[in-house]
C-alpha positions in Angstrom: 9.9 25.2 20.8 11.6 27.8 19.1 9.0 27.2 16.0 6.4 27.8 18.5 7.2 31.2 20.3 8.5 32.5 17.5 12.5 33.3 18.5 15.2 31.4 19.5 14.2 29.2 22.6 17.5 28.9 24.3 16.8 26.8 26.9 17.9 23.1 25.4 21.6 25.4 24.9 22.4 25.9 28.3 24.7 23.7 30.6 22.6 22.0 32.7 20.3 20.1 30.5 19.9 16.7 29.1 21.6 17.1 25.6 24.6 18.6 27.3 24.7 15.7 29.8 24.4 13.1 27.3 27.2 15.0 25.3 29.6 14.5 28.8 28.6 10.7 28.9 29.8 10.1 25.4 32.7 11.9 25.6 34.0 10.2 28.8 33.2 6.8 27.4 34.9 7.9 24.4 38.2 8.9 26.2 37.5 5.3 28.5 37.4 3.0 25.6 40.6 5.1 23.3 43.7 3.3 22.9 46.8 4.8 24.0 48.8 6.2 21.8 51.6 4.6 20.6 53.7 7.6 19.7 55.9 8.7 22.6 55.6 12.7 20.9 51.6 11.9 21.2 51.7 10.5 24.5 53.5 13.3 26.1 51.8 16.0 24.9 48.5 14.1 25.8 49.9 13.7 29.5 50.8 17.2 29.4 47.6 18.5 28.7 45.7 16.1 30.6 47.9 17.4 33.8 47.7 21.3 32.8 43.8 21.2 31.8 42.5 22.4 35.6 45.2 25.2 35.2 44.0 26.1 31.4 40.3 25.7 32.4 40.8 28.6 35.7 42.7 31.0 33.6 41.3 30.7 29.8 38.7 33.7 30.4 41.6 35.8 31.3 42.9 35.3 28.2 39.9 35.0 26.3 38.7 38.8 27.8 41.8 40.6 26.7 42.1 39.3 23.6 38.3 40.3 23.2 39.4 43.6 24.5 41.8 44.3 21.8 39.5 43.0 19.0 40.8 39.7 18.3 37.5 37.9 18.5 36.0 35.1 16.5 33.9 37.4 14.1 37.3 38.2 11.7 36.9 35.3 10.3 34.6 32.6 8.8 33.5 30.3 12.1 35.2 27.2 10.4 39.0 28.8 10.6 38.2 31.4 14.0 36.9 29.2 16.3 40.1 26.6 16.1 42.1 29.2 15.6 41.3 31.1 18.3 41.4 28.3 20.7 44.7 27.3 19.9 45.6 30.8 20.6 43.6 30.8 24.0 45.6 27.3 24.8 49.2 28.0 23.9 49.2 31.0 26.5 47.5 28.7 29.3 49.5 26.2 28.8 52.9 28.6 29.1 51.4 30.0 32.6 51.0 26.3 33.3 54.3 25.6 33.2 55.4 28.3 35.2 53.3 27.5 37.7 53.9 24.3 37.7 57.6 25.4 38.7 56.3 26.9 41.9 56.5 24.0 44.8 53.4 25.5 46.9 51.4 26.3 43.8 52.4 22.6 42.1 51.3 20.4 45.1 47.7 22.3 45.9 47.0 24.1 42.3 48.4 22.0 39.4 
């Protein structure tokens, strides 16, 4: 498509198509048929995570936005080492406001 109008034809990128579903079905079954880890360090962390990923999903584009706003963007570096390294950065703080909410009686039972 993009060969035939000439520029980037966008539409096969957004969220609601079939490449993106197909990419959601594969994931899920990959997570469905993973073993457990055996680790108890793993397991916690994966527990953790798993419990504090609605939390880190509402309040990443805060995070993401200001550190857009003072320049700390994926473009410093090559795509291979920003990307990660940004999302780590992006997680760590999500994760900490997590936490504290998770403190939070009211916010724990309805929120996180």
């Amino acid at each position: 498509m993009s060969l035939k109008y000439g520029v980037l034809y966008e539409h096969f990128l957004e969220g609601m198509t079939v490449g993106v579903m197909l990419m959601a079905v594969g994931l899920f079954g990959l997570c469905v048929t993973a073993k457990e880890p055996r680790i108890n360090a793993v397991k916690s962390v994966v527990v953790t995570l798993s419990k504090a990923s609605f939390c880190i999903y509402l309040i990443h584009i805060f995070f993401l936005s200001t550190f857009t706003k003072h320049g700390f963007t994926v473009d410093l570096l090559p795509c291979a080492v920003s990307i990660p390294h940004v999302s780590l950065c992006i997680v760590f703080p999500c994760l900490c406001v997590y936490l504290i909410l998770s403190k939070i009686p009211l916010v724990r039972k309805w929120l996180v």
